[in-house]
C-alpha positions as CSV (number, residue, x, y, z in Angstrom):
1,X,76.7,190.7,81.0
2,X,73.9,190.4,84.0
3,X,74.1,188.2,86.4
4,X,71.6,185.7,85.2
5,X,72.8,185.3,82.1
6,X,75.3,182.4,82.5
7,X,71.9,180.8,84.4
8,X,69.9,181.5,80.7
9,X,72.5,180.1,78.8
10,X,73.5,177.4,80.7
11,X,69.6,176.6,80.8
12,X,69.5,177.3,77.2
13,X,72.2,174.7,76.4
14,X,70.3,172.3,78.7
15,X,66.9,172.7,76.7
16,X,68.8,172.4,73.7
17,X,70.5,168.8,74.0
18,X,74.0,170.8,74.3
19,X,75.3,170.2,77.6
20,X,76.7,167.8,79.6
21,X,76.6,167.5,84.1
22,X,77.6,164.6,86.2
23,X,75.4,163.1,88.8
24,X,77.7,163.4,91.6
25,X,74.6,163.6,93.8
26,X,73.9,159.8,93.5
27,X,75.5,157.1,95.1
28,X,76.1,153.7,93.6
29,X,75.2,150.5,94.6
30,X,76.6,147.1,92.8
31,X,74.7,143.6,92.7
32,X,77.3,140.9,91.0
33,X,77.6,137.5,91.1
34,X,75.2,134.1,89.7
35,X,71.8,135.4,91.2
36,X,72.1,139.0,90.6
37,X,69.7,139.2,88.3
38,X,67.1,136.8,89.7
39,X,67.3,138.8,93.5
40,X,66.7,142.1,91.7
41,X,64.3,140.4,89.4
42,X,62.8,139.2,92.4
43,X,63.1,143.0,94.3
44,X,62.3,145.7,92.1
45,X,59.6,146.8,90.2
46,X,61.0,147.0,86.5
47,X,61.6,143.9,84.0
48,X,65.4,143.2,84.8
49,X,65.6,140.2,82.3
50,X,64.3,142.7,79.5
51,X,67.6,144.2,80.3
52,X,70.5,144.3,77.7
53,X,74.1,144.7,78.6
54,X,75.2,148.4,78.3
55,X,71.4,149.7,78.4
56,X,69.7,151.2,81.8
57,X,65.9,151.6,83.3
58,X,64.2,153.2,86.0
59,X,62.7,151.1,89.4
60,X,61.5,151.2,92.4
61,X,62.2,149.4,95.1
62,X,59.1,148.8,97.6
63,X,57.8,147.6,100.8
64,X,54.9,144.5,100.6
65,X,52.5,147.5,101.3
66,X,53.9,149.1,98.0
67,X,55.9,152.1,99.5
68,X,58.6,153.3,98.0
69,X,61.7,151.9,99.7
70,X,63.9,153.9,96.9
71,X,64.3,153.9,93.7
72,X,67.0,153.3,91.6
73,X,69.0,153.9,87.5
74,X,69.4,150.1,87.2
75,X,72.9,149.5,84.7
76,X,73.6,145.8,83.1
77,X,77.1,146.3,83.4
78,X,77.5,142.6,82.6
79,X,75.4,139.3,82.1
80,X,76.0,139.0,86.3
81,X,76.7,142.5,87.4
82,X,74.2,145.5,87.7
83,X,75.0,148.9,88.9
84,X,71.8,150.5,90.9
85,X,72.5,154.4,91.1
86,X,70.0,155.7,93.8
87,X,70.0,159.0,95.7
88,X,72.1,159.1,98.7
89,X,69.6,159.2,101.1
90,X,67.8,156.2,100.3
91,X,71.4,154.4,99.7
92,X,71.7,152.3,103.4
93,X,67.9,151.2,102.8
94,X,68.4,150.2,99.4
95,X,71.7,147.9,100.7
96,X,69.6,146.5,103.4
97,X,66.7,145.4,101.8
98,X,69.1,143.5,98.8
99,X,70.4,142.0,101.5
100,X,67.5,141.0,103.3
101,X,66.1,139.4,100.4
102,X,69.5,137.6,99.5
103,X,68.7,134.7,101.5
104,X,70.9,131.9,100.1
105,X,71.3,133.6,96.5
106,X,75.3,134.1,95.1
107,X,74.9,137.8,95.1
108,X,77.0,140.3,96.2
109,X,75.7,143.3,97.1
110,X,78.3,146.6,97.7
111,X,78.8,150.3,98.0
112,X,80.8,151.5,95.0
113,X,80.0,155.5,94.8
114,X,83.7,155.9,94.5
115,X,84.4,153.8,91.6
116,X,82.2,154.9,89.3
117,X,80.8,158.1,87.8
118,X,77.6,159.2,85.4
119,X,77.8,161.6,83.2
120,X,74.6,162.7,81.7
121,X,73.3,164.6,78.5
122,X,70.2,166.1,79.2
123,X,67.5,166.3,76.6
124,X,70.3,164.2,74.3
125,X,70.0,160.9,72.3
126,X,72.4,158.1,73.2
127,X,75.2,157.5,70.7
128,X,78.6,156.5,71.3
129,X,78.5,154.4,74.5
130,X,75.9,156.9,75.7
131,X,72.4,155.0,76.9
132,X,68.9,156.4,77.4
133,X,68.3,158.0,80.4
134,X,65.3,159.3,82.2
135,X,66.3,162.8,81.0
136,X,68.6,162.0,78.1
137,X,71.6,160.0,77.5
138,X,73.8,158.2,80.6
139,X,77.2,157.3,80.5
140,X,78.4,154.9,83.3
141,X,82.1,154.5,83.2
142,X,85.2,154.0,85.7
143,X,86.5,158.2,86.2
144,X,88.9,157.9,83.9
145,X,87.0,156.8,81.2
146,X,84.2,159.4,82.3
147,X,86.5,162.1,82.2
148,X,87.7,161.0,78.8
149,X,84.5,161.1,77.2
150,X,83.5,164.4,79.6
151,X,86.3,165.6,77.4
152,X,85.1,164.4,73.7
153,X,81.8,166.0,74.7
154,X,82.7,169.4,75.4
155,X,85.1,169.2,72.4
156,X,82.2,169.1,70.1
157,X,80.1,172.0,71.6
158,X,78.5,170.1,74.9
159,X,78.2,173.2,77.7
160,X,79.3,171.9,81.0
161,X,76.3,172.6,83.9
162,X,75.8,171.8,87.1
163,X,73.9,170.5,89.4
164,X,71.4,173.2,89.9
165,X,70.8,174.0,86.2
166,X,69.9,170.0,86.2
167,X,67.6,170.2,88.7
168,X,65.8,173.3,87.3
169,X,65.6,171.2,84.4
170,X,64.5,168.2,85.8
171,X,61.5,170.4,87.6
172,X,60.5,171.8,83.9
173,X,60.2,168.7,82.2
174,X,58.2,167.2,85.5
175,X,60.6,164.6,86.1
176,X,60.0,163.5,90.2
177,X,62.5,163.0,92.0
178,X,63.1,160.7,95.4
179,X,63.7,162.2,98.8
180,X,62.2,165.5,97.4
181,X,58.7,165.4,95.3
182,X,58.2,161.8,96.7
183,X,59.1,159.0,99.5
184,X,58.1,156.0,101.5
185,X,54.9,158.3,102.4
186,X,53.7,158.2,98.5
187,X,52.0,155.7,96.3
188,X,54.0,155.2,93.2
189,X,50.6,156.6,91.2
190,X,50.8,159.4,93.2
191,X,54.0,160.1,92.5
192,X,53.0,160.0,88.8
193,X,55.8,157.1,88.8
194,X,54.2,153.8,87.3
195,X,54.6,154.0,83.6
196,X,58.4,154.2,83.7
197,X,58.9,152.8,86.9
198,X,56.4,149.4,87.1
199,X,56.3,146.1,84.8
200,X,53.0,144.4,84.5
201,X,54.4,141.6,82.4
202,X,57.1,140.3,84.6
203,X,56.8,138.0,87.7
204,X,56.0,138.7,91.2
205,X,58.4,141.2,93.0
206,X,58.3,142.7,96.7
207,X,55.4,145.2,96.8
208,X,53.4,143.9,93.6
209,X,50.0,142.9,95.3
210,X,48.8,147.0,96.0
211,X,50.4,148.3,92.7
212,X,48.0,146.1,90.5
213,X,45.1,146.4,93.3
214,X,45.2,150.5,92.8
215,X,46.2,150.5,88.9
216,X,43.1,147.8,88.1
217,X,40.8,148.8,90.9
218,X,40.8,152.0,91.7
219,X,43.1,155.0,91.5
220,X,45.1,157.7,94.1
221,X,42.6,160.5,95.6
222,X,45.9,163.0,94.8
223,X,48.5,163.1,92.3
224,X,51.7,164.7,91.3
225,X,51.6,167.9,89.0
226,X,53.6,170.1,87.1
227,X,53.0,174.0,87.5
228,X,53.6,177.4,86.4
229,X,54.2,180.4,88.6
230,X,54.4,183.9,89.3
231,X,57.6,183.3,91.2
232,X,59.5,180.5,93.0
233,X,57.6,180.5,96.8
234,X,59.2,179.7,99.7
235,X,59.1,176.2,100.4
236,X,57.1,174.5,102.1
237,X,54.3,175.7,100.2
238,X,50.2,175.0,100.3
239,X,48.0,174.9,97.0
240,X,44.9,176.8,97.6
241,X,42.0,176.6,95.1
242,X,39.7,179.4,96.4
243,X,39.7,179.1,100.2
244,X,40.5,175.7,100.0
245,X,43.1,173.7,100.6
246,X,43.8,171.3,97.8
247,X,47.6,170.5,98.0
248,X,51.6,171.2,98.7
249,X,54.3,172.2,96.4
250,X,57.4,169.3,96.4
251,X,59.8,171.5,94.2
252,X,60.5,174.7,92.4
253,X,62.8,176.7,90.3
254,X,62.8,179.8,89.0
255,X,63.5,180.6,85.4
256,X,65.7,183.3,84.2
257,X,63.1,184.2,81.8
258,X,60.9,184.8,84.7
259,X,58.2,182.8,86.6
260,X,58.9,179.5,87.8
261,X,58.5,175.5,87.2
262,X,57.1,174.0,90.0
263,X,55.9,170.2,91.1
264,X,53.7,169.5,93.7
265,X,50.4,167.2,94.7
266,X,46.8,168.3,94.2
267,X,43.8,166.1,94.8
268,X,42.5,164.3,91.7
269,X,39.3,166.4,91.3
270,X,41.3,169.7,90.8
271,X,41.2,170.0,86.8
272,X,44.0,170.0,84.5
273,X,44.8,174.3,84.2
274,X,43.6,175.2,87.1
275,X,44.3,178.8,88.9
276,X,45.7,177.9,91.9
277,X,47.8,180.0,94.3
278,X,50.8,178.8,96.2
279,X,50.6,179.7,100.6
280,X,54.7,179.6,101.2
281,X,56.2,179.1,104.4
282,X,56.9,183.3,104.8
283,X,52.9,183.7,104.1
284,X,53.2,185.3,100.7
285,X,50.6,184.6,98.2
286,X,52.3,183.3,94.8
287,X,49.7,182.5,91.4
288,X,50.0,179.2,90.3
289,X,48.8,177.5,87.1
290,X,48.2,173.7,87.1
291,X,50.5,172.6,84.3
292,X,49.3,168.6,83.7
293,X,49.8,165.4,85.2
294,X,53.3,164.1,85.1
295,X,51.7,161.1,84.3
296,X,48.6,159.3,84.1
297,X,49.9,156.9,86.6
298,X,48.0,153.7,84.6
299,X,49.7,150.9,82.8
């Protein structure tokens, strides 16, 4: 068997809806009590009343110049409890910017990475407990529980992966991802983030007044893009188009059936297919093909 071939299966598996990987690279962060709702209503960027128990979605959490602060799985665990699972790095600014905006609300905000775990099935839908997920179906649950349905899964066929088989993944399908393909330096439009990320329906929330200017007004001068290559480069990485400098490489994976997936940010005049070529940090010269948007970045 050569050495990539667990890689292509695992991958395989992946694409296929038949495996299952936790996300121990998150950290947890619980809001509980009276007000919980109406302080993340009042913080983040998705509809947190639209919200059933059990169920999950995807939001940011911004600064009032609309900067991504972090952004967060958001769980109902309960009518007053919600579960925001973040990436570590943005955990301590998520926590301090609930709590800055707790004021005199009868919320509880804590740290609860140990108590929890969530299992994911990539590319799967939800059944079973499971809920929809921005790559497939989520499973929140105390470990025991976890490992119990872990169990169930890979019982009935699910292929156990990890982390890096995710994140090759995650790259393919042109899924961003915070701390990595975008931070407090990016517009969520940029970031190709809006669509699942922003509500346009619900009340004011930190952040609000430039997300509608920019969606309604005007758009981002660069945006977030998938892309095909030759070969994973050496990150970081500059997009040429000619002689030209039209953007950086965020992200990339290569795939065990050769070439690699790829995100990264070219300026909005750069067509959709474009042959670009990819400047990495060692000064090799890699082709690249633009791939698409990863979203329009409208609502």
């Amino acid at each position: 068997m050569s050495a990539s071939a667990p890689v292509r299966e695992h991958l395989t598996a992946a694409r296929g809806a038949s495996a299952i990987c936790r996300r121990d690279e998150l950290a947890f962060v619980r809001v509980s009590g009276r007000d919980a709702a109406r302080l993340l209503q009042n913080v983040v960027t998705s509809d947190i009343d639209a919200l059933a128990v059990g169920e999950g979605q995807y939001g940011l959490a911004l600064t009032p110049k609309g900067r991504p602060v972090a952004d967060a799985w958001i769980v109902r665990e309960s009518e007053d409890a919600f579960v925001c699972a973040c990436e570590t790095v943005a955990e301590a600014d998520l926590v301090a910017m609930l709590r800055r905006y707790r004021l005199a609300s009868r919320a509880d905000i804590a740290t609860v990475t140990d108590e929890l775990t969530l299992l994911e099935r990539p590319l799967a839908e939800p059944a079973d407990g499971w809920h929809a997920g921005p790559l497939g179906a989520l499973l929140l649950a105390a470990p025991d529980a976890a490992r119990a349905a872990w169990d169930v899964a890979v019982a009935a066929g699910a292929v156990p992966i990890g982390a890096e088989t995710r994140e090759t993944l995650r790259i393919e399908r042109g899924l961003p991802r915070f701390g990595i393909d975008f931070d407090g330096s990016n517009l969520p439009a940029e970031a190709g983030v809006v669509e699942r990320a922003i509500s346009f329906t619900k009340g004011c929330y930190i952040g609000q007044e430039p997300i509608v200017r920019l969606a309604h007004r005007g758009h981002a001068n660069r945006e977030l893009r998938r892309l095909q290559l030759a070969e994973a480069p050496e990150l970081p990485a500059t997009l040429q188009d000619g002689e030209r400098d039209v953007g950086r490489l965020t992200s990339s994976a290569s795939l065990p059936e050769g070439g690699a997936a790829a995100l990264g940010y070219v300026r909005r005049a750069v067509a959709d297919g474009a042959e670009l070529v990819a400047l990495d940090a060692r000064g090799g010269r890699v082709a690249a093909r633009d791939a698409g948007r990863v979203a329009e970045g409208r609502p």
